[in-house]
N, C-alpha and C positions, 0 to 999 in steps of 0.2 A: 437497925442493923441486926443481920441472925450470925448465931454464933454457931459455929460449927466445929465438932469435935472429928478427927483425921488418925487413921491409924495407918500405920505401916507397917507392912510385914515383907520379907524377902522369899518372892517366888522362883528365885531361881540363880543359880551363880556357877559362872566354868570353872574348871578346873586351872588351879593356879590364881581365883578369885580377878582376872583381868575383866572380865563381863558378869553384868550384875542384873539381874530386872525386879524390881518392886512392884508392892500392888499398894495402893494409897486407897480406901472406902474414907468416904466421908458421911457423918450423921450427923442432923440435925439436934438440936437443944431437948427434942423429948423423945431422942433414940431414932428415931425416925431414916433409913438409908435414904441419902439424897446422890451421892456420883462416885464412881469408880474411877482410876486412874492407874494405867501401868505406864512403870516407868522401865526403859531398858539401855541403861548406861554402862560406860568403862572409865576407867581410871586412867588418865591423860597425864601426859609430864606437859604443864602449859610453856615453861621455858623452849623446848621444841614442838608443840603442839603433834607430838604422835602419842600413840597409845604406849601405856605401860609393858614394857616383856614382863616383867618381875613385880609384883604386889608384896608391899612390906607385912612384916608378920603381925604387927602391931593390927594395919589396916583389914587383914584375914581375921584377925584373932576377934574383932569391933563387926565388922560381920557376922559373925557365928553366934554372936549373943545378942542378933535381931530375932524378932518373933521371925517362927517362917508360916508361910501358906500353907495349907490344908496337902495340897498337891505340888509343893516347891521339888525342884528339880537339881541335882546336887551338878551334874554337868550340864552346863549351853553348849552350845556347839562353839567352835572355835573362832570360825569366820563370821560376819555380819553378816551375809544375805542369809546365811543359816539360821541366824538367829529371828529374822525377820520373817524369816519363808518366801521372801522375793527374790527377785531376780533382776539386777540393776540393766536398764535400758538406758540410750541413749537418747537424747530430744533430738524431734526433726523440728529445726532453727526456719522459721519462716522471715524470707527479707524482710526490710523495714522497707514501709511504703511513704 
């Protein structure tokens, strides 16, 4: 089994801390970079399963004292397709045969 050492750092966060995106590298046991990973989440209330309006200060203040990325972004955009840069479609539903 190889052991791999994972850093995080915070590339980017809206204003009001409700969206977030991280960059995870992963290296190898003799430094070695082996994968990149970005992550781009929000802060969910699971009791109603919607997104946060309001980020606690505690939860802002534990953000702020992640590493950040080289090029982190201090506003994301507001909306998600924004965030993604797409642009949500619809599926064409082919019958069942």
């Amino acid at each position: 089994m190889e052991t791999l050492k994972l850093s995080t750092e915070l590339t980017g966060l809206s204003e009001g801390g409700r969206f977030f995106k991280f960059c995870h590298n992963s290296y190898k046991e003799i430094g070695q970079y082996a994968a990149l990973s970005e992550i781009l989440d929000a802060w969910t209330n699971l009791n109603y399963r919607k997104l946060l309006s309001d980020v606690s200060n505690i939860l802002l203040e534990a953000m702020n004292h992640l590493p950040r990325f080289e090029d982190f972004r201090m506003h994301l955009p507001k909306k998600i397709p924004d965030l993604l840069n797409i642009r949500p479609k619809d599926l064409k539903i082919e019958p069942y045969v």
